[in-house]
N, C-alpha and C positions, 0 to 999 in steps of 0.2 A: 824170692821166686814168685810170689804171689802176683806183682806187679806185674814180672813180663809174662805169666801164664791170663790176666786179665788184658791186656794190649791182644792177645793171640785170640781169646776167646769171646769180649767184647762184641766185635763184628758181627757174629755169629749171633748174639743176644746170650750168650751161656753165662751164668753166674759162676764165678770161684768165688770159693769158700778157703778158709786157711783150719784146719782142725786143731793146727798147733801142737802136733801128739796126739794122744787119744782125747776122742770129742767127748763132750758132754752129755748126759742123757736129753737136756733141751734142743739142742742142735741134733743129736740124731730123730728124736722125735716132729722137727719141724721138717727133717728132708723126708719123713714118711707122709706128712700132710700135703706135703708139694707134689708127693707122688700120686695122693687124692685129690689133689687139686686137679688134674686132667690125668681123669682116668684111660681115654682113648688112647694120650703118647706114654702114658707113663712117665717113666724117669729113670734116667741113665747116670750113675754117677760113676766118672771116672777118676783113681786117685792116683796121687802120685805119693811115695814114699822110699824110706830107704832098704837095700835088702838086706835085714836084718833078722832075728826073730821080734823085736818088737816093730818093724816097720809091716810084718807079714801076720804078725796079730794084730796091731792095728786094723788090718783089711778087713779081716774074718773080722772082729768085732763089732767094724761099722756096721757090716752085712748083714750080721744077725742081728743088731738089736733094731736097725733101722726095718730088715722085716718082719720082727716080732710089733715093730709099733704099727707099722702099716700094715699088718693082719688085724688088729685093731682099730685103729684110725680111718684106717681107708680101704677098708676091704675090698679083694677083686684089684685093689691099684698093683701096676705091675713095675717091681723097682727091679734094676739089671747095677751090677756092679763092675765094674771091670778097673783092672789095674795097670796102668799105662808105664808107669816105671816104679821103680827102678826094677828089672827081669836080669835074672840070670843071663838071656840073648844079649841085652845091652851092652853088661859088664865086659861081655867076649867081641862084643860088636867094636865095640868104643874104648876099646882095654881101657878100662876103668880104673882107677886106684882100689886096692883092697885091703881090709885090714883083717885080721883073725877075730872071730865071732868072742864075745866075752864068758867067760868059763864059769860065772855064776851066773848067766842066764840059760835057764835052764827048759824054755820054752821050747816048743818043738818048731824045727824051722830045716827046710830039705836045704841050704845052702853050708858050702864050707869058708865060706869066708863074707864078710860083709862088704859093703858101700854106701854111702848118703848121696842121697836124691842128686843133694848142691855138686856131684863130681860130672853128672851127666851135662856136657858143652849146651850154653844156652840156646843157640842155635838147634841144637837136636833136642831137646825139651820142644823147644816151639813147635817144632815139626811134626814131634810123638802128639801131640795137643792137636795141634792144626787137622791132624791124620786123622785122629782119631772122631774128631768133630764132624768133619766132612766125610766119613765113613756112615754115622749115621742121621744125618741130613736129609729133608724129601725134597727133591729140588723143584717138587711143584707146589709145595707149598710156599718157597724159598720165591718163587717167580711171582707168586696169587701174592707174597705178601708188597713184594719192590710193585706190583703194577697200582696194587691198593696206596701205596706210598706216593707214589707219582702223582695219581688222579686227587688224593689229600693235599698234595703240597699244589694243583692245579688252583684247585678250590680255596684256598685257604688263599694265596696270592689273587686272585679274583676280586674275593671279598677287601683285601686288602687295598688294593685298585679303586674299588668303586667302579659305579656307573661309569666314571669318565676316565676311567684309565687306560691306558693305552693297549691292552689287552682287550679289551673292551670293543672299542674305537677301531681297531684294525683287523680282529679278530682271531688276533695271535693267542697262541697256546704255550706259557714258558714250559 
């Protein structure tokens, strides 16, 4: 899944990450330094997992430990969690495969029956991603950054050019 959720989210400039199950103590502590890294946007991290009791501790875990490090690390940084799949709505939305929750996990989890992320159509994965991206996007900053892109890649072909390039000489703009 990692692959086509980076294809979706790439464009945008968003890193995915893989936790692999539950993360690391080093890995939750560097998504709290990222969230001190720019204080102003903070840091939104959206997950994906299964719904499970360990796919729905998993969530609560990341949360806490990533905000106990960045109360720490990066004080004042503002980290948002949210969880994109797999949702009870999904399962019902997308009749989903279900299988009965296991009877020695004894974790506390509001569903009766489970799912894994991989049952949600890849198509709808992209879209929950895509959605959820472009939900919090500023699309003035999105435009300040394509015009800055543009006037770089002017310049940069320019120099490229030289004095006598044809850019130059005619007074064309690629």
């Amino acid at each position: 899944m990692v692959n086509q959720l980076v294809t979706v989210a790439d464009p945008y400039g968003v890193p995915v990450y893989s936790g692999s199950g539950f993360n690391g103590l080093p890995a939750k502590r560097a998504a709290a330094l990222r969230a001190g890294a720019d204080r102003q946007r903070g840091l939104r991290i959206f997950v994906i997992s299964d719904w499970d009791p360990s796919g729905v501790h998993l969530f609560s875990a990341l949360a806490e430990d990533v905000a106990a490090f960045a109360a720490v690390d990066a004080p004042g940084a503002d980290v948002v969690f949210e969880r994109l799949a797999v949702t009870e709505q999904q399962i019902t939305d997308h009749d989903l495969p279900t299988a009965p929750r296991k009877v020695t996990d004894h974790r506390s989890f509001p569903g009766h029956s489970t799912t894994q992320a991989e049952a949600l159509p890849p198509d709808v994965l992209a879209g929950v991603l895509r959605s959820a991206i472009e939900a919090h996007r500023d699309p003035e900053v999105e435009t300040a950054l394509l015009l800055r892109e543009a006037e770089e890649r002017r310049e940069i072909l320019e120099r490229l050019q030289g004095p006598d390039g044809p850019a130059h000489r005619q007074g064309a703009h690629p």
